[in-house]
C-alpha positions in Angstrom: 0.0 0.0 0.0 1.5 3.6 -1.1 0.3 6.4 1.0 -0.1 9.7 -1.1 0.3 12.4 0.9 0.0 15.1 -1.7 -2.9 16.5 -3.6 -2.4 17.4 -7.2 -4.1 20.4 -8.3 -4.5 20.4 -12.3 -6.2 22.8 -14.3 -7.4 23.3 -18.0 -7.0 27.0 -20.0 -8.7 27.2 -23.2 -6.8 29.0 -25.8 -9.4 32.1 -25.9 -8.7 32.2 -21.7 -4.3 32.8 -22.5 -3.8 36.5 -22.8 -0.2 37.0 -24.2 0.6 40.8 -24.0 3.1 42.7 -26.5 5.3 44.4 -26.3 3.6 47.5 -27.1 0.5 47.0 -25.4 2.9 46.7 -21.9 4.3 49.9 -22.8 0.7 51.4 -23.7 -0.5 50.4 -20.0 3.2 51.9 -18.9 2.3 55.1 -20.4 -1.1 55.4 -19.6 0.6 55.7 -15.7 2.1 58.7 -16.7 5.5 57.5 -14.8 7.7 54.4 -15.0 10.1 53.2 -12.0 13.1 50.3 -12.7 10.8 47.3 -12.8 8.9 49.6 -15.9 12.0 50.1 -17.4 12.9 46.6 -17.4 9.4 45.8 -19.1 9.4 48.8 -21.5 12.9 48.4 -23.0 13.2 45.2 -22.4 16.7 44.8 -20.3 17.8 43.4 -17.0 17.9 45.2 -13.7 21.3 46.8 -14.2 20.3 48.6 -17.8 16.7 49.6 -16.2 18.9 51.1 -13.2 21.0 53.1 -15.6 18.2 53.8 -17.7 16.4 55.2 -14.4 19.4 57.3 -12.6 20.5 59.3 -16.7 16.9 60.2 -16.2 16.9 61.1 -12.5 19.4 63.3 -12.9 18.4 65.2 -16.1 15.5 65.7 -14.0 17.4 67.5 -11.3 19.6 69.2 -13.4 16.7 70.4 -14.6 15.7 71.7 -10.9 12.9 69.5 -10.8 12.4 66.9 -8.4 11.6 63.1 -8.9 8.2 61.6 -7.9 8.1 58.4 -5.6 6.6 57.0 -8.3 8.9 57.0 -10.3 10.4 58.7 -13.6 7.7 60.4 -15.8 6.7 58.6 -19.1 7.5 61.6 -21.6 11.2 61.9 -19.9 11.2 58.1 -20.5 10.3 58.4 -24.0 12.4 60.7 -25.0 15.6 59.4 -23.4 14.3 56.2 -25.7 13.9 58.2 -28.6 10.9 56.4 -29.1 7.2 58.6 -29.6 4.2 57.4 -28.3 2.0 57.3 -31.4 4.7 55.2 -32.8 4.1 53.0 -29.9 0.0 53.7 -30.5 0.3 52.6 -33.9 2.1 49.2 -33.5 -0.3 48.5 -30.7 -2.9 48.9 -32.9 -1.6 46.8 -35.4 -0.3 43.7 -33.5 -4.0 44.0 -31.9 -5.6 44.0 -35.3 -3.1 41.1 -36.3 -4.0 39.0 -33.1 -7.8 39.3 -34.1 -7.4 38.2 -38.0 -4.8 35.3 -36.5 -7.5 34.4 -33.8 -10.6 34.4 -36.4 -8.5 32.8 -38.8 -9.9 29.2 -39.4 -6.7 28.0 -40.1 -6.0 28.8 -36.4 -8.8 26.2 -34.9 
């Protein structure tokens, strides 16, 4: 006789219940914040903690060179944005089209 001690929990996702972000649509929900700490950073760019960290303080300290001081929050999104030289309707756009992409993929019979 084998005594089982432990109880196995299993569980079932159907493929419409997986939500797999982009890239863009994390920095979208970044953005709409309206500021960005390291952890942010490291999901924005994407990098490790060290880049994020470096990323963080060059911004930190434009900002008080600037005579402006930095929220507990974090780093604000536009500083963030332009130290990336990225814009956000560039960022807009792809998210629009990677959602738009994911719907044709996802309706796509070829796909069942």
């Amino acid at each position: 006789n084998i005594n089982i001690n432990f109880i196995f929990k299993t569980e079932v996702y159907r493929k419409e219940d997986i939500v797999i972000e982009s890239l863009n649509q994390i920095r979208m929900k970044i953005l709409c914040k309206g500021y960005a700490n390291k952890k942010d950073i490291q999901r924005f760019c994407p990098c490790g903690y060290k880049c994020a960290k470096s990323i963080y303080d060059s911004i930190v300290d434009d900002i008080t060179k600037d005579g402006h001081k930095v929220s507990t929050l974090g780093i604000p999104t536009k500083r963030l944005l332009k130290f990336l030289e990225i814009s956000e309707d560039e960022i807009m756009k792809l998210t629009e089209y990677e959602l738009n992409m994911n719907f044709k993929r996802l309706s796509s019979p070829l796909t069942a």
